[in-house]
C-alpha positions in Angstrom: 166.5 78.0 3.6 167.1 74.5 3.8 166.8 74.1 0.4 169.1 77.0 -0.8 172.0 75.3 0.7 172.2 72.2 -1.3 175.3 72.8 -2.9 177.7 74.9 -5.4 175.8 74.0 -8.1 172.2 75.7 -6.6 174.7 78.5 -5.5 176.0 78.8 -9.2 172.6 78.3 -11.5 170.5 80.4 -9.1 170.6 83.8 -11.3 170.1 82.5 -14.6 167.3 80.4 -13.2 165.2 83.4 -11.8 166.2 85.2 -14.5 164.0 82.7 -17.2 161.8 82.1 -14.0 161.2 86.1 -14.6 160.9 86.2 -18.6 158.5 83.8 -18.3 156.7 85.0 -15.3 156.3 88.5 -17.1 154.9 86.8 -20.4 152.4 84.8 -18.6 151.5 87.8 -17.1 150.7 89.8 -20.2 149.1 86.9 -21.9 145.3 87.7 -22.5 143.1 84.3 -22.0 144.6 83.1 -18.6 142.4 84.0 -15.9 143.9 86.1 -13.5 143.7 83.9 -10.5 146.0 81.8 -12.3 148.3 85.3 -13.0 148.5 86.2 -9.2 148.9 82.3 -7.9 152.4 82.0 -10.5 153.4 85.5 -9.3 152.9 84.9 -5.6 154.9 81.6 -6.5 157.6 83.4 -7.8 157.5 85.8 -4.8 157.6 83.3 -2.5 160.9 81.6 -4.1 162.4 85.0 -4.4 162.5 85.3 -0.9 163.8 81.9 0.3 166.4 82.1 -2.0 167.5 86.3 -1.7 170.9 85.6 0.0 171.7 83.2 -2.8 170.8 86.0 -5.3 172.4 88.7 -3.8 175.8 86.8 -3.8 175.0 85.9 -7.3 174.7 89.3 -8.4 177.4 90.1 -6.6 179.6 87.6 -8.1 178.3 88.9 -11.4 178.7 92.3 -10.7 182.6 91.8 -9.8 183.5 89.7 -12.6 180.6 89.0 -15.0 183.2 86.6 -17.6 183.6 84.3 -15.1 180.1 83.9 -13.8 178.5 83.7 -17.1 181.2 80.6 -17.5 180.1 79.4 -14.5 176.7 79.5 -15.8 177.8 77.7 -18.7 179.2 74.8 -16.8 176.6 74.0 -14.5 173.3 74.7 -16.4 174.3 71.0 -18.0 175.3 69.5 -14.5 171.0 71.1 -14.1 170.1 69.3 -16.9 171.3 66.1 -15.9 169.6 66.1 -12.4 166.5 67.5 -13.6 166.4 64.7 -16.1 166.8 62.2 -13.7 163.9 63.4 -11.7 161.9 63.9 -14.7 162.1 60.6 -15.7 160.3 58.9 -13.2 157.3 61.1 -13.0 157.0 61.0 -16.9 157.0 57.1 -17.1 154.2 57.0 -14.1 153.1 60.1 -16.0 152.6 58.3 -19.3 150.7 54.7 -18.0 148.0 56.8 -16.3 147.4 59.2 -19.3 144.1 58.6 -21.2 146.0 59.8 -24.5 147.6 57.5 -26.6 149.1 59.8 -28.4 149.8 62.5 -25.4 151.8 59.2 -24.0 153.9 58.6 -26.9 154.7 62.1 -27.7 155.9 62.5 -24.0 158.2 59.1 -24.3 159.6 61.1 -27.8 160.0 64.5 -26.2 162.2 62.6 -23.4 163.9 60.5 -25.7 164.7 63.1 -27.8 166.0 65.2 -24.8 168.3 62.6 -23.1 169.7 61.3 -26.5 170.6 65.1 -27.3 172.0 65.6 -23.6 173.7 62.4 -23.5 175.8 63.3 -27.3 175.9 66.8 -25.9 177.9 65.2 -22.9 179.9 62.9 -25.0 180.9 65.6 -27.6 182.4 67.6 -24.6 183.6 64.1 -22.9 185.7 63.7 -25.8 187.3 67.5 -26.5 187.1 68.6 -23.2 190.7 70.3 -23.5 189.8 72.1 -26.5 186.3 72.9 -25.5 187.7 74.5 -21.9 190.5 76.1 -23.7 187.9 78.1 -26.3 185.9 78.8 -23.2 188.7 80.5 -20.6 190.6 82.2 -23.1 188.6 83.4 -26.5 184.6 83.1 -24.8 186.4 85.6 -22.3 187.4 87.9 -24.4 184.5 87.9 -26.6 182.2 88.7 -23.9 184.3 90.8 -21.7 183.8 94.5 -22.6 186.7 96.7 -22.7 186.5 100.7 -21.7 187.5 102.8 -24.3 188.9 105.8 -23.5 187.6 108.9 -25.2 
């Protein structure tokens, strides 16, 4: 559990995480020409992650289940602050990653993928830099409202 208490941001991204971890987990699943070692290795994965890090999705759910507005605009908030640190680890290990590839081309198309990906973060970052009232505003007040569902009485 060491790892599940890293900080708010862990605490806040878990449940949207595991929920793509599950999407995907379900399409390798069905997917015909992966052998099934390979199925039940990525599902005992997942199992195993699911475990270490049930308290953190229980008080997610929780959190969702009480007031699902606001944790979706948590979400929204830090799935970039994810982006950013995943980035910087990804980095690294894609620069070693590219010298020791035997593809020119794999090696290029990995330094445009990246490229691409940071420069779109980084405008991403200075868009909302720049209009951050504005961009906050349209999230607390009319983002709310369009995803909040009101009862309607019959």
């Amino acid at each position: 559990m060491f790892l599940a208490q890293s900080g708010s941001l862990l605490q806040q991204i878990v449940f949207p995480i595991f929920l793509i971890w599950f999407v995907g987990l379900t399409l390798v699943l069905i997917r015909n020409d992966i052998e099934i070692i390979w199925k039940i290795a990525t599902f005992f994965v997942f199992v195993f992650y699911f475990f270490q890090f049930f308290p953190e999705l229980k008080e997610a759910y929780e959190r969702l289940s009480r007031s699902y507005p606001s944790e979706i605009l948590s979400w929204l908030y830090g799935i970039p602050r994810a982006i950013y640190f995943f980035l910087l680890f990804l980095w690294p290990i894609a620069v070693i990653r590219m010298y020791y590839t035997a593809s020119p081309v794999l090696a290029n198309m990995t330094a445009r993928t990246l490229v691409a990906a940071t420069l779109a973060y980084w405008i991403f970052f200075l868009v909302y830099y720049q209009f951050t009232g504005q961009i906050d505003e349209f999230f607390k007040t009319k983002f709310i409202d369009w995803i909040t569902i009101v009862p309607t009485g019959k």
